[in-house]
C-alpha positions as CSV (number, residue, x, y, z in Angstrom):
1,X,0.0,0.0,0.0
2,X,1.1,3.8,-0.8
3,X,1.5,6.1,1.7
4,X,-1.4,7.8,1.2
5,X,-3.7,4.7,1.6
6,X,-2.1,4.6,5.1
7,X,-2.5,8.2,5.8
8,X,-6.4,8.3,4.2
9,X,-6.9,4.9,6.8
10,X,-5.5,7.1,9.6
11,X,-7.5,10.0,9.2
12,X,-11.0,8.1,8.8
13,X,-9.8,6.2,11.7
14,X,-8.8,9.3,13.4
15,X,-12.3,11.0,13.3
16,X,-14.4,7.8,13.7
17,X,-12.6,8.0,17.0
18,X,-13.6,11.5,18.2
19,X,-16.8,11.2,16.6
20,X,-17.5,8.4,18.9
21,X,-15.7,10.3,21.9
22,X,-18.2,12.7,21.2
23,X,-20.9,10.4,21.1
24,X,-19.8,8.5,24.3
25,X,-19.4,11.8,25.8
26,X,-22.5,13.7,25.1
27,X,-24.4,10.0,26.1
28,X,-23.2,10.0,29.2
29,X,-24.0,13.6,29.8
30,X,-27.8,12.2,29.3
31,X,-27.9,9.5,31.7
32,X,-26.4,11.6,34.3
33,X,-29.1,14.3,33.7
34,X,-31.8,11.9,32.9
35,X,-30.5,10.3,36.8
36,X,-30.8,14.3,38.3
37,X,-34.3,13.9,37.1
38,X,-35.0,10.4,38.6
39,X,-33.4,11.5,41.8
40,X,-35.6,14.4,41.6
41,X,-38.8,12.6,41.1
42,X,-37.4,10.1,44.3
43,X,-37.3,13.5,46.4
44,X,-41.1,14.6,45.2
45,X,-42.6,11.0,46.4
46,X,-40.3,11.0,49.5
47,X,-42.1,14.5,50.7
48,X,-45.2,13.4,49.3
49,X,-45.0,10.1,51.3
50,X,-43.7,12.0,54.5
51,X,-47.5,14.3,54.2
52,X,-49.4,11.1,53.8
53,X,-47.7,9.6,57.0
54,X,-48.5,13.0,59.1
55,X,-52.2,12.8,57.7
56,X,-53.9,10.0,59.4
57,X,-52.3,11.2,63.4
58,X,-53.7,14.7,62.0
59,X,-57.1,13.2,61.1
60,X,-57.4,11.2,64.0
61,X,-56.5,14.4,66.4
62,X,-59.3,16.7,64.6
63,X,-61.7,13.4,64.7
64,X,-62.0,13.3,68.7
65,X,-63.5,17.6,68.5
66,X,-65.3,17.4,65.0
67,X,-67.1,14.1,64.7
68,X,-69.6,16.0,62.6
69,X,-67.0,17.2,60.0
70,X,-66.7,13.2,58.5
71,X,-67.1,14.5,54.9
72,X,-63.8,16.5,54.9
73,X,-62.3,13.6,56.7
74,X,-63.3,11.0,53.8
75,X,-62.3,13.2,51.0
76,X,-58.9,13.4,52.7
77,X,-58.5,10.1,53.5
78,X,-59.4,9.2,49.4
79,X,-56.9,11.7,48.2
80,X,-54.2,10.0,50.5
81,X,-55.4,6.8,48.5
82,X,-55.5,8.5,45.4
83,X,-52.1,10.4,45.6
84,X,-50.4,6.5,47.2
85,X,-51.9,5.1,43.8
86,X,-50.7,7.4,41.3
87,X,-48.7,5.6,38.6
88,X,-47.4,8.7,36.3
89,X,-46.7,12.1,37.1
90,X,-49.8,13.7,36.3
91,X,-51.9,11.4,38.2
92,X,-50.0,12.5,41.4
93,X,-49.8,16.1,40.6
94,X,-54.0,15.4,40.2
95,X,-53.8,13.3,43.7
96,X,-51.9,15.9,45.0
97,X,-53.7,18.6,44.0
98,X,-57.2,17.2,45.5
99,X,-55.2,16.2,48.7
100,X,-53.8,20.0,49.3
101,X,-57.6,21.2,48.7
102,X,-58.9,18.6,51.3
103,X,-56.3,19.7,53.6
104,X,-57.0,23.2,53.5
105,X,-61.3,22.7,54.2
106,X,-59.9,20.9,57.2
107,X,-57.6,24.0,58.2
108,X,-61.0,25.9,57.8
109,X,-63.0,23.6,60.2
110,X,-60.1,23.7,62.8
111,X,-60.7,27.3,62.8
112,X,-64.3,26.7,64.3
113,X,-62.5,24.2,67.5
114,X,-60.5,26.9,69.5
115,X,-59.6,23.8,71.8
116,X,-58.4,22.1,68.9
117,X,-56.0,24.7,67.9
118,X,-54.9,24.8,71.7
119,X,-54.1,21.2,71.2
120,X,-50.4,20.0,71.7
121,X,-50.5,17.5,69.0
122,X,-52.2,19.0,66.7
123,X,-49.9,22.1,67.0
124,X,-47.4,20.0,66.7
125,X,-48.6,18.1,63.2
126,X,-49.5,21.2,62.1
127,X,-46.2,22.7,62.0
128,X,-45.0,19.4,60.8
129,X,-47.1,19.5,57.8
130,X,-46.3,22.8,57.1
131,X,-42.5,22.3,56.9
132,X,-43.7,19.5,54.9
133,X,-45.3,21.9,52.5
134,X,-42.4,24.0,51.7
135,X,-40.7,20.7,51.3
136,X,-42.7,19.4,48.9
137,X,-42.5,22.9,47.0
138,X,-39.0,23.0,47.1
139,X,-38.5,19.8,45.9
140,X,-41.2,20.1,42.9
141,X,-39.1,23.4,41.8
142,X,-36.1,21.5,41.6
143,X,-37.8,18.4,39.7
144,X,-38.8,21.1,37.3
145,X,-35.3,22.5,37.1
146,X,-33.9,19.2,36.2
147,X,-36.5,18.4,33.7
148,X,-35.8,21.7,32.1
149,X,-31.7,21.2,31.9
150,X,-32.7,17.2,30.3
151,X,-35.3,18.4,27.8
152,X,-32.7,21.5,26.9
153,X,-30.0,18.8,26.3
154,X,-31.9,16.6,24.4
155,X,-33.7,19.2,22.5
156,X,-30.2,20.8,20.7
157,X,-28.5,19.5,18.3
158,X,-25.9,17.9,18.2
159,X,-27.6,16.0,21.1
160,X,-31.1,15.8,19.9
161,X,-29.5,13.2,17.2
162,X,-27.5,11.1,20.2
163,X,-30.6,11.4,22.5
164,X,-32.9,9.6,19.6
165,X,-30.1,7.0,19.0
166,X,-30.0,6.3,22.4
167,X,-33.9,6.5,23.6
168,X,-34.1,9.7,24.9
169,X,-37.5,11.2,25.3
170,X,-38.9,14.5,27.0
171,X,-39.8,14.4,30.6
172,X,-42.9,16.0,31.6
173,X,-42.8,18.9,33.8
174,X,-44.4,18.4,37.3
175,X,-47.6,21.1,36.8
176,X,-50.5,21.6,39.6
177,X,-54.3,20.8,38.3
178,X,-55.9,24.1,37.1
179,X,-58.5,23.6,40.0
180,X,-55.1,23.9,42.5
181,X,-54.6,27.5,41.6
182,X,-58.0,27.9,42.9
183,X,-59.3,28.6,46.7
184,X,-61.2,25.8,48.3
185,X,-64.9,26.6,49.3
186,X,-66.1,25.2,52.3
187,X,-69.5,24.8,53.3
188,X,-70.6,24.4,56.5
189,X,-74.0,23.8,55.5
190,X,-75.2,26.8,56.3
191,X,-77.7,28.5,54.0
192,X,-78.0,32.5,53.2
């Protein structure tokens, strides 16, 4: 062979190697951001799970003054069920959602036990489950952040080409139901 067989055969060589250096690379990149997403999705269910836990002692402390107040009691106790059930994203941003509404009638009924409200435990829970608010917030924001920086990535080229080769897709964003951004009405059956 001439020399310039050998040379041609080393440069083809030559960028078949960075090309898939590049490729390895810019792979890599995706599973540790698609992993930053995962992780981020973990911390979501781990707040969400902590709230359910705190639920039932809350329920059970605001059972013993408001025995009349079931209905607010059953919606949150199918929420819990609804949000321990949800098998996608949306379905626990839905669960959630319905869960945070419940919660907040049941803030309104406490209002009308001032003994209640001068309860230890349900002090106590209270601030619990608010801490475990801001948790959950915090950890929804920084789902969505990751989402954002793995979608980017897999969005631009050249990535968007490496991210279809290698199974990539979009992750959806972690959004509150529209009926969320609304105040929950509570009734307490009385008529005007």
């Amino acid at each position: 062979m001439k020399k310039t067989s050998w040379g041609f055969i080393a440069v083809i060589v030559g960028i078949i190697l960075v090309l898939g250096m590049i490729f390895a690379g810019k792979y890599n990149s995706f599973v540790n951001a698609e992993e930053s997403v995962n992780q981020s999705a973990a911390q979501i269910d781990n707040q969400l799970q902590r709230r359910a836990d705190l639920i039932p002692n809350l329920v059970n402390t605001v059972k013993g003054y408001s025995i009349h107040e079931k209905d607010v009691l059953t919606q949150i106790a199918n929420a819990r069920a609804k949000l321990a059930g949800a098998q996608t994203k949306t379905d626990q941003a839905n669960a959630d959602a319905e869960l945070s509404g419940a919660l907040s009638r049941l803030l309104v009924i406490s209002e009308n036990y001032p003994e209640l409200k001068a309860d230890k435990q349900f002090t106590q829970l209270m601030d619990e489950l608010a801490g475990t608010e801001n948790r959950i917030a915090t950890a929804r924001m920084d789902y969505n952040k990751q989402v954002e920086t793995f979608n980017k990535e897999i969005k631009r080229f050249p990535g968007s080409i490496i991210a279809s080769m290698g199974g990539f897709k979009a992750k959806d964003y972690f959004k509150a139901e529209e009926r969320a951004k609304q105040a929950p009405q509570v009734n307490f059956g009385e008529t005007k």
